[in-house]
MIROPA-317303 format. One record per residue (C-alpha): x, z, y; residue number from 1; residue in one letter. Coordinates in nm, 2 decimals. Each point is the difference from the previous one (the first is absolute). Layout:
# residues N
<<X; Z; Y>; NUM; 'a'>
...
# end
This chain:
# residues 349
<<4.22; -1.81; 4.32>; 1; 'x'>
<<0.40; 0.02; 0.02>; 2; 'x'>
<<0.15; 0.35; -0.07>; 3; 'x'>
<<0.29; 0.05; 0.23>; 4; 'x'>
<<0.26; 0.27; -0.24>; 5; 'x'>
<<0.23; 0.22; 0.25>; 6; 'x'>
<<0.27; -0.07; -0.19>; 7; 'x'>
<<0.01; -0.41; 0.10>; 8; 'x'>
<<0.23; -0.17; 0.20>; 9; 'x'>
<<-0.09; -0.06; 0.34>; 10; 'x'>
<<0.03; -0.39; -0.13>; 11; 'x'>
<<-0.19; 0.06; -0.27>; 12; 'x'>
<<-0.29; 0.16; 0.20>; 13; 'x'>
<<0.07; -0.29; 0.27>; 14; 'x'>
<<-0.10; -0.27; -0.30>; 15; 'x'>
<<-0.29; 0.18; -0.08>; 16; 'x'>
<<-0.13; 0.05; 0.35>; 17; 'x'>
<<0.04; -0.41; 0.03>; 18; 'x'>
<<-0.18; -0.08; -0.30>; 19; 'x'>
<<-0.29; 0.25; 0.09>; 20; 'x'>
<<0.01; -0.18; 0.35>; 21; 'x'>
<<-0.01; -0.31; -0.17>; 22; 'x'>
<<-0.28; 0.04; -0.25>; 23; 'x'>
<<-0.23; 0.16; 0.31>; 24; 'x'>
<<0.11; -0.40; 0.17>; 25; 'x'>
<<-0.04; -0.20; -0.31>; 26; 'x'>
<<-0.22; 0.19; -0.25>; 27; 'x'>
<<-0.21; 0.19; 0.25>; 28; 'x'>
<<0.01; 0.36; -0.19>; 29; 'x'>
<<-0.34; 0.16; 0.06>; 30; 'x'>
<<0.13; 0.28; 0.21>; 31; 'x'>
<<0.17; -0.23; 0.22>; 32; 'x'>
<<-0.19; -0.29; -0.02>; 33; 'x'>
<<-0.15; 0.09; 0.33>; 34; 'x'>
<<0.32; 0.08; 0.19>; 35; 'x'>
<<0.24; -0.21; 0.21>; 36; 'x'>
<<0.35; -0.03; -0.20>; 37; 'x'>
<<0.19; -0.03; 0.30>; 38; 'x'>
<<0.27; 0.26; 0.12>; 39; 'x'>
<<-0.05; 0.13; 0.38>; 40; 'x'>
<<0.28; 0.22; 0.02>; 41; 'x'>
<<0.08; 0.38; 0.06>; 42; 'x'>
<<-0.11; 0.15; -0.35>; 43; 'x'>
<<-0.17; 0.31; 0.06>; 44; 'x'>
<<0.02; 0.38; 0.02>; 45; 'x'>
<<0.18; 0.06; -0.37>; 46; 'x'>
<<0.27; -0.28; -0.02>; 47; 'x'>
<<0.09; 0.10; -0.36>; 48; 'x'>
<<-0.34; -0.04; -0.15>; 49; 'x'>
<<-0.16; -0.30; 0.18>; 50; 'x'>
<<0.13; -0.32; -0.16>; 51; 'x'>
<<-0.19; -0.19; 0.21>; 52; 'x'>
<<-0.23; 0.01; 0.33>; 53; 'x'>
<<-0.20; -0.28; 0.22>; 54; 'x'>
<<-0.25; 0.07; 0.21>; 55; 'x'>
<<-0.30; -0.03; -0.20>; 56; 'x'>
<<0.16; 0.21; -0.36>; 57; 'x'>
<<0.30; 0.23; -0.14>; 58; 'x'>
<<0.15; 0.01; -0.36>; 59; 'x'>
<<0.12; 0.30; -0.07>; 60; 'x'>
<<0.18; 0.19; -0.23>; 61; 'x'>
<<-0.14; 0.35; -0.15>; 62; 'x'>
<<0.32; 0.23; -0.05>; 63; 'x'>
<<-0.18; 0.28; 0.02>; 64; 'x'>
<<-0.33; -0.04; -0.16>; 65; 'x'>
<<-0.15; -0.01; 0.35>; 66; 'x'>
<<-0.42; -0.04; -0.02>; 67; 'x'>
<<-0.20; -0.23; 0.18>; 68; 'x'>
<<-0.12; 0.25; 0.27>; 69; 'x'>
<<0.35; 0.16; 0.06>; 70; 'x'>
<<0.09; -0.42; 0.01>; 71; 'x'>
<<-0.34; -0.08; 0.25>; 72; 'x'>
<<0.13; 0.30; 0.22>; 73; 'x'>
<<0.31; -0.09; 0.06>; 74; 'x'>
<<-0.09; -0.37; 0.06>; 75; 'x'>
<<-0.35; -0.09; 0.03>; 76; 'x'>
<<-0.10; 0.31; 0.25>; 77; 'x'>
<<-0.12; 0.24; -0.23>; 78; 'x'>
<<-0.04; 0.08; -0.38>; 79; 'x'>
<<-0.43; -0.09; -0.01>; 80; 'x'>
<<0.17; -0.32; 0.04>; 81; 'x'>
<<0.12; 0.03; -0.36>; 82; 'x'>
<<-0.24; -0.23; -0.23>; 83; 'x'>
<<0.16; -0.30; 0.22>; 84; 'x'>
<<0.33; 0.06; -0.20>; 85; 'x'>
<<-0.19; 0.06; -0.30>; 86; 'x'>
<<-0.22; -0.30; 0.00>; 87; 'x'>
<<0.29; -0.24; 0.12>; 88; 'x'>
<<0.22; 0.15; -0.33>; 89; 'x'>
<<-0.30; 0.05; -0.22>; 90; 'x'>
<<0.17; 0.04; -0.35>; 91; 'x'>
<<0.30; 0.10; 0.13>; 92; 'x'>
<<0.20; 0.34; -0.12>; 93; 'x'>
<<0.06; 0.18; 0.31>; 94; 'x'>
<<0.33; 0.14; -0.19>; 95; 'x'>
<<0.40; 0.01; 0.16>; 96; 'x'>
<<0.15; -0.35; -0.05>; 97; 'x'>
<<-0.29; -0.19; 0.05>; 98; 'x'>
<<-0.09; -0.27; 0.33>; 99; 'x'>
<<-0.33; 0.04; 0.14>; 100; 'x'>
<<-0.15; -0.20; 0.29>; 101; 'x'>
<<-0.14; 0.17; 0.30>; 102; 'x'>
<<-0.23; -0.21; 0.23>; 103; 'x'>
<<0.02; 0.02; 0.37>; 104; 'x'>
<<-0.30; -0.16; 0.06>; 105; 'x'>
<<-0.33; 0.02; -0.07>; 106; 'x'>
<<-0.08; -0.39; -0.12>; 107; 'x'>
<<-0.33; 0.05; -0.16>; 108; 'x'>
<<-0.24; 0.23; 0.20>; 109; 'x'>
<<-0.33; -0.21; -0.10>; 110; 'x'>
<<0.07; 0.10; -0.42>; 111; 'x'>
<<-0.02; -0.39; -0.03>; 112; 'x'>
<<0.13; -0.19; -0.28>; 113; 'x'>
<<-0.04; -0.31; -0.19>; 114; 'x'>
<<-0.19; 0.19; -0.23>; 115; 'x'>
<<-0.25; 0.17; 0.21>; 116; 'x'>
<<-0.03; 0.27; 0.26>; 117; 'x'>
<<0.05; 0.37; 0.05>; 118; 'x'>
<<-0.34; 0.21; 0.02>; 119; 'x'>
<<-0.05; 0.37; 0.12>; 120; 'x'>
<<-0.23; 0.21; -0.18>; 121; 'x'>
<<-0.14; 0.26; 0.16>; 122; 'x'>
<<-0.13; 0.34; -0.16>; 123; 'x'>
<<-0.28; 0.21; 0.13>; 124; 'x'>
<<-0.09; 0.36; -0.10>; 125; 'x'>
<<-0.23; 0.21; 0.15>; 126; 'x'>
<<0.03; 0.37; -0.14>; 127; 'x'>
<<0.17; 0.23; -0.27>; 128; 'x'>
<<-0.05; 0.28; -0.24>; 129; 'x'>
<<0.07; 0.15; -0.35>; 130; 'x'>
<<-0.29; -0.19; -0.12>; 131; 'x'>
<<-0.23; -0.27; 0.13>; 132; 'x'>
<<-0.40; -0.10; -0.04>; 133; 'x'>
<<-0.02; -0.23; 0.24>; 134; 'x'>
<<0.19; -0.33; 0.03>; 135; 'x'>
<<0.13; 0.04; 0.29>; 136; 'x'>
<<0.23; 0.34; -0.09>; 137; 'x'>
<<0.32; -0.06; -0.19>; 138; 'x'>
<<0.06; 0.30; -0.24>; 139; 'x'>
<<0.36; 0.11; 0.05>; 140; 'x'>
<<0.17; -0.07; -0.29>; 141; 'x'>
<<-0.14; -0.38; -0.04>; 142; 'x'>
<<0.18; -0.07; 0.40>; 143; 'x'>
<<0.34; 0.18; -0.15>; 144; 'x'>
<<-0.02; -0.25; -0.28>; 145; 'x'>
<<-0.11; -0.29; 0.24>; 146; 'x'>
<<0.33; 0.08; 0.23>; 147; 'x'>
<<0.20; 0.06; -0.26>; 148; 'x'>
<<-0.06; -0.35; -0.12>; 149; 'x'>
<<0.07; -0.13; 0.35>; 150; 'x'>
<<0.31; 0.13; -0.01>; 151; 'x'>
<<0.17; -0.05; -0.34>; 152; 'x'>
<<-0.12; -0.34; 0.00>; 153; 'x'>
<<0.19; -0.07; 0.31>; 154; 'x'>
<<-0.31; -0.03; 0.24>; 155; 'x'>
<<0.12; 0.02; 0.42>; 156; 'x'>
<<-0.27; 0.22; 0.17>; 157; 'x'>
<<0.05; -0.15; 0.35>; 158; 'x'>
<<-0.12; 0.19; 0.31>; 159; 'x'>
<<-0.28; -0.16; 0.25>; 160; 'x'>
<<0.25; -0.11; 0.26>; 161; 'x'>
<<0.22; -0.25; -0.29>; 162; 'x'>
<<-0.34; -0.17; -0.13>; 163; 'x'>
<<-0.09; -0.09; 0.43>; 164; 'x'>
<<0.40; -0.10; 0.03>; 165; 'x'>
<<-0.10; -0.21; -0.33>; 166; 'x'>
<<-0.30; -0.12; 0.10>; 167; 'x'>
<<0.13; -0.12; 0.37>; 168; 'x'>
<<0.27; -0.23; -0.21>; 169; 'x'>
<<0.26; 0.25; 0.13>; 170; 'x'>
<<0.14; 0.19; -0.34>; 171; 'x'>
<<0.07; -0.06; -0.35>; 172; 'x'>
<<-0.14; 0.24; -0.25>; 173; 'x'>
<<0.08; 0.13; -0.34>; 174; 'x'>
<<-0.17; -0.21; -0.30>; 175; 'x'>
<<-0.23; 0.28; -0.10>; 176; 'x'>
<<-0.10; 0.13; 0.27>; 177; 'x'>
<<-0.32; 0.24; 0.06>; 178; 'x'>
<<-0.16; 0.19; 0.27>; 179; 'x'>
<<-0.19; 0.31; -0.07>; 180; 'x'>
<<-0.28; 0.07; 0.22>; 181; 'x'>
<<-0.28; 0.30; 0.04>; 182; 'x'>
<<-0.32; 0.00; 0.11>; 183; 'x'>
<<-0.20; 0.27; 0.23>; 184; 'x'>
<<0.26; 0.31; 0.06>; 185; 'x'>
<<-0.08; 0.17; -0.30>; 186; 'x'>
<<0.20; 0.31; -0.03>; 187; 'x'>
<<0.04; -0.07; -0.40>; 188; 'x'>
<<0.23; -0.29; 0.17>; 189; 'x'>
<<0.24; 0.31; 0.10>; 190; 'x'>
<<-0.04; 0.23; -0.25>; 191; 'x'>
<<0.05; -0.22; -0.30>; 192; 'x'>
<<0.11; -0.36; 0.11>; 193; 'x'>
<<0.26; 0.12; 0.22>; 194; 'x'>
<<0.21; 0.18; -0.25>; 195; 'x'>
<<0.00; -0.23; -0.25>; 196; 'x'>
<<0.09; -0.28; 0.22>; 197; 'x'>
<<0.29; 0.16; 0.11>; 198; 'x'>
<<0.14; 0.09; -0.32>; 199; 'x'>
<<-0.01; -0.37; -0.04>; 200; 'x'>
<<0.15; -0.07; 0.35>; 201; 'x'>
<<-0.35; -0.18; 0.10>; 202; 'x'>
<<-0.13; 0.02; 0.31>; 203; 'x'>
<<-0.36; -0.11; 0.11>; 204; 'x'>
<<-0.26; -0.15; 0.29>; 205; 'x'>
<<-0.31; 0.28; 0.06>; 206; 'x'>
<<-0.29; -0.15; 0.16>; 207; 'x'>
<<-0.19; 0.25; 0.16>; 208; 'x'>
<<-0.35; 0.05; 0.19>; 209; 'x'>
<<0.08; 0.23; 0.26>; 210; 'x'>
<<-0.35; 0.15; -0.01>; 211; 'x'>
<<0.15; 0.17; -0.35>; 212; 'x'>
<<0.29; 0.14; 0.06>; 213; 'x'>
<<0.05; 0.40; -0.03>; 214; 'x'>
<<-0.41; 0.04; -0.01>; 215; 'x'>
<<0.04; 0.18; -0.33>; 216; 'x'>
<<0.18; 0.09; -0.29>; 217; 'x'>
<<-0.04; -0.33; -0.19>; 218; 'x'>
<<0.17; -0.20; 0.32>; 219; 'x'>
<<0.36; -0.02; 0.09>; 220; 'x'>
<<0.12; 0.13; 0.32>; 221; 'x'>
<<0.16; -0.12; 0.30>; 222; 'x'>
<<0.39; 0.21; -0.05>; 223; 'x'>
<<-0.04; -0.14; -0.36>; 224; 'x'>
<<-0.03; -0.37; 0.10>; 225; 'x'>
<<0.27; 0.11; 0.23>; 226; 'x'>
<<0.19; 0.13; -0.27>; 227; 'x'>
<<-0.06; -0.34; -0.20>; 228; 'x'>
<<0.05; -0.21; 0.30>; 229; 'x'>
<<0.40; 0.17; 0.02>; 230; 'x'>
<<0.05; -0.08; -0.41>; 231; 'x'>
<<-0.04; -0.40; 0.11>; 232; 'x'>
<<-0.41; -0.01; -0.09>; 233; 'x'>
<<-0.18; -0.23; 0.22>; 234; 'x'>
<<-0.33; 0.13; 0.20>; 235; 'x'>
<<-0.26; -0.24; 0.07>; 236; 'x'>
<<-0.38; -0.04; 0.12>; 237; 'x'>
<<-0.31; 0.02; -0.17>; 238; 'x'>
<<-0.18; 0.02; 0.31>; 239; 'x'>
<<-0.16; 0.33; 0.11>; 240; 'x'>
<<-0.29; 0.05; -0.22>; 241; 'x'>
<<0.01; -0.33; -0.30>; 242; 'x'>
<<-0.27; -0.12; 0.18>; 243; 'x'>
<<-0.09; -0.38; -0.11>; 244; 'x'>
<<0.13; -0.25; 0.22>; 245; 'x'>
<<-0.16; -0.29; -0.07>; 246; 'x'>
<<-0.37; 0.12; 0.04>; 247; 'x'>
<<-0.20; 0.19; 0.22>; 248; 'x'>
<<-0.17; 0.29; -0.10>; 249; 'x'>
<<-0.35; 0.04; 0.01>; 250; 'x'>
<<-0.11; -0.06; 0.34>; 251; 'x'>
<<0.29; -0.03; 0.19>; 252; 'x'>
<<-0.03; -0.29; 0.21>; 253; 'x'>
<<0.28; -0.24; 0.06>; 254; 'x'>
<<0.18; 0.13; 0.27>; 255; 'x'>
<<-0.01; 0.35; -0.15>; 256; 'x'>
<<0.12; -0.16; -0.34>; 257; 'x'>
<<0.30; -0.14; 0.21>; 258; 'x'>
<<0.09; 0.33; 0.14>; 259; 'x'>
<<0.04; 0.19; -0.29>; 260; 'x'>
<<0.20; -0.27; -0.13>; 261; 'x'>
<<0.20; 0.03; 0.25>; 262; 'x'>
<<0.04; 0.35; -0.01>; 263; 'x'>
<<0.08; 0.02; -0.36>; 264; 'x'>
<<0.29; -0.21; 0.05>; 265; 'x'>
<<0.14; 0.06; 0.32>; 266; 'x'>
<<-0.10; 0.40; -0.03>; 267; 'x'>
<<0.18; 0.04; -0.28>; 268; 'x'>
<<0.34; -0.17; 0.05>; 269; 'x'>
<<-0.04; 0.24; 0.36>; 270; 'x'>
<<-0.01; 0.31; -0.19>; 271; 'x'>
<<0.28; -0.08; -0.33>; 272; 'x'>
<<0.21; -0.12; 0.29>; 273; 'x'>
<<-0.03; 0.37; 0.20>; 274; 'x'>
<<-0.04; 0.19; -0.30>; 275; 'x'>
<<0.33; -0.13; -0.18>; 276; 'x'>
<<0.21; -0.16; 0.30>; 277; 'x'>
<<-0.01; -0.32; -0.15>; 278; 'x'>
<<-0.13; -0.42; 0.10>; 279; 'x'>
<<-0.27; -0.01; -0.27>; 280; 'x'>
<<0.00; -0.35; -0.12>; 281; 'x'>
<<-0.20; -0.02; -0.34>; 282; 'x'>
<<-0.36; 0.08; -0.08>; 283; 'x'>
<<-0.21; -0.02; -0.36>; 284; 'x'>
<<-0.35; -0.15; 0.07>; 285; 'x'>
<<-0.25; 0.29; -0.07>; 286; 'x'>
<<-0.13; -0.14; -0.34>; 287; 'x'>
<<0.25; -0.27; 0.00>; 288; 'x'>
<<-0.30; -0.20; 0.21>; 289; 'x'>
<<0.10; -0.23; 0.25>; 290; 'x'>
<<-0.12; -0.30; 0.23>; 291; 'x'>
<<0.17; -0.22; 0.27>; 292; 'x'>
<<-0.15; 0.29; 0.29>; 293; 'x'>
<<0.18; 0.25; -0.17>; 294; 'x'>
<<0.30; -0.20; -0.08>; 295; 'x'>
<<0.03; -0.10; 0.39>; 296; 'x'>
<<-0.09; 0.34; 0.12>; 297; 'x'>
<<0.29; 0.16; -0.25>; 298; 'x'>
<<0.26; -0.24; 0.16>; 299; 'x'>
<<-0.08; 0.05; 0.33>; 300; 'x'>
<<0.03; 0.41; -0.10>; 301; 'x'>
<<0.37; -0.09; -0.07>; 302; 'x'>
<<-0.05; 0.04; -0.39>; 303; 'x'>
<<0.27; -0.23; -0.14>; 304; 'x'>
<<-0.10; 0.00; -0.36>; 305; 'x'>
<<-0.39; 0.06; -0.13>; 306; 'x'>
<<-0.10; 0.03; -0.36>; 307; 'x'>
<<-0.27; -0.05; -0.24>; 308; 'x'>
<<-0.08; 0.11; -0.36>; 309; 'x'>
<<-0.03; -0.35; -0.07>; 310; 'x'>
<<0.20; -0.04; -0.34>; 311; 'x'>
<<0.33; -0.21; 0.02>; 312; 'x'>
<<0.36; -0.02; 0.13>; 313; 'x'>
<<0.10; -0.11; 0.29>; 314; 'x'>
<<0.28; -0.27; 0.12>; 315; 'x'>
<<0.21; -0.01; 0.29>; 316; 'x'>
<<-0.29; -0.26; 0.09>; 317; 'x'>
<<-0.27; 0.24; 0.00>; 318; 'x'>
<<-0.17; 0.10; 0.28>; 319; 'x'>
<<0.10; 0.35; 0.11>; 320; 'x'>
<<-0.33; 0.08; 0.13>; 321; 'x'>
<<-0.15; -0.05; -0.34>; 322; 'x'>
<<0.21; 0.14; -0.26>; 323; 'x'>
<<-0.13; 0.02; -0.39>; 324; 'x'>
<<0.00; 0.33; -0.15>; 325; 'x'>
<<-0.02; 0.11; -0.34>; 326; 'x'>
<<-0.23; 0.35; -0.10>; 327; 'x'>
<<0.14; 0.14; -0.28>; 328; 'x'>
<<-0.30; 0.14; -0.15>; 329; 'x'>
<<0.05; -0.03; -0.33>; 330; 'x'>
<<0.26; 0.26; -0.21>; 331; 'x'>
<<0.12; -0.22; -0.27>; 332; 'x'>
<<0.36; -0.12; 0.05>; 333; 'x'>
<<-0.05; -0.35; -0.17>; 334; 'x'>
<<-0.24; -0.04; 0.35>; 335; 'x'>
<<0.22; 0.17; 0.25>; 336; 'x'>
<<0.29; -0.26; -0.10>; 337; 'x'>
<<-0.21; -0.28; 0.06>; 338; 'x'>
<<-0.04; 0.06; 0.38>; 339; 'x'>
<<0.40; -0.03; 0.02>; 340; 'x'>
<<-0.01; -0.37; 0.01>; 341; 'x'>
<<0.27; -0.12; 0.21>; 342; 'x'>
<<0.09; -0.33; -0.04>; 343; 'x'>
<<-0.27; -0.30; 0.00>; 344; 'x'>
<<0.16; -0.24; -0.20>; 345; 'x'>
<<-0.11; -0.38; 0.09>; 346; 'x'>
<<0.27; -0.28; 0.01>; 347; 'x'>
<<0.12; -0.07; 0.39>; 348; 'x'>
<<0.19; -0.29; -0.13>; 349; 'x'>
# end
């Protein structure tokens, strides 16, 4: 990338501001490549540091070793914008003297590329403590290490509300990207989970059976999910009482099986909603089981996004009503980093 001194000429800096135009035209720079190259006119809020601005991207000069969220704030809306100035610049020294490009539009919001496509793993955990038997507890110190992972190697934990915008072909989102999930309303989940994630500036999606909820000291309450809900963590379903919903139980003739299905989904939402003053619109399968009945039924509920325990990422193709999650069960790192798959690399050429 060009560096841009302060002490240049105004002709010199008008040269090099013709041949960076001119390489993004002829060479097609990688940061650019995407961009139009044509001037539209006003330049934008800080005349002295934009060299250039179309509709679609800015270069910029850094003079005062501004960061990419201070830079997203100011012109993309707001600094979680950020990793679009860092990807677009990837490489780049964010230093005084130095022309970045900002984009103004969001060009790829399917991940696609010639190379492949953009997954989203999902992670599911169901409770916490000091020390684990059973495989579905996460000792304490093995989820600090697991976050800590996340975020010093440059893993996005996106919220529920960006993977639905990304899976309705409506936003772009980081390359690494991950959504945390947590099964059953455990209250572990607030106890342990919840201050570690926010050291790391994480937030979460609880999926919770309603039936649960405050009966005892092992369950997480409703003012805590409140509490959770005002730090950016997402509440959903997990019906009233993780009842199967693709079978009846024994004896239950059809249209009693049909009821409770009914009621699980529908009852559930119905109380979230009232209990937290919110439009519940995602729901965990009890089990992860589902069927085309259930599927249906959840839609009809107003449940936007479903999910599964099925292993796998998903695509902005997937089908939001049957999203792949991964349990991590096991404790070893080498397995934890193999669920962050987020790129399916198959040649779209």
């Amino acid at each position: 990338m060009f560096s841009f001194g302060l002490a240049k000429t105004q002709a010199e800096r008008r040269s090099e501001i013709i041949k960076l135009l001119f390489l993004c035209i002829i060479l097609g720079i990688s940061s650019l490549a995407s961009y139009s190259c044509a001037p539209t006119g006003a330049v934008g809020p800080s005349p002295e540091n934009n060299l250039f601005r179309s509709e679609d991207y800015i270069v910029y000069m850094l003079q005062n070793n501004e960061t990419p969220a201070e830079l997203a704030e100011a012109f993309l809306g707001g600094g979680e914008k950020s990793w679009v100035i860092e990807e677009a610049n990837a490489g780049v020294r964010f230093g005084t003297g130095n022309a970045i490009v900002i984009p103004l539009k969001d060009r790829n919001k399917g991940g696609l590329s010639a190379a492949g496509f953009q997954s989203i793993p999902i992670l599911t955990y169901h409770r916490f403590a000091e020390n684990c038997s059973s495989p579905l507890c996460m000792p304490k110190s093995t989820f600090e290490l697991q976050m800590r992972y996340l975020k010093e190697n440059g893993y996005h934990v996106i919220t529920a509300k960006e993977l639905l915008a990304f899976l309705e072909y409506r936003q772009g989102l980081p390359q690494k990207s991950v959504l945390i999930t947590m099964d059953d309303g455990y209250r572990s989940v607030y106890n342990i989970a919840y201050p570690i994630l926010k050291e790391y500036g994480f937030t979460a999606t609880l999926f919770i059976y309603t039936s649960f909820v405050g009966v005892s000291k092992m369950a997480i309450t409703w003012n805590q999910l409140k509490e959770m809900q005002s730090e950016g963590f997402t509440i959903g379903s997990h019906t009233i009482y993780h009842s199967d919903l693709t079978q009846p139980k024994e004896g239950e003739a059809e249209p009693e099986f049909m009821a409770r299905i009914k009621k699980e989904l529908y009852g559930s939402k119905k109380i979230i909603d009232q209990k937290l003053g919110q439009d519940t619109y995602i729901i965990a399968y009890p089990f992860g089981y589902y069927d085309q009945i259930s599927i249906q039924m959840a839609k009809k509920a107003g449940y936007k996004m479903a999910m599964s325990v099925k292993r796998g990422g998903n695509p902005f193709f997937a089908n939001p009503l049957v999203l792949r999650r991964d349990q991590i069960l096991e404790r070893d790192m080498q397995s934890f980093i193999s669920r962050l798959r987020t790129f399916n690399h198959i040649s779209l050429k």
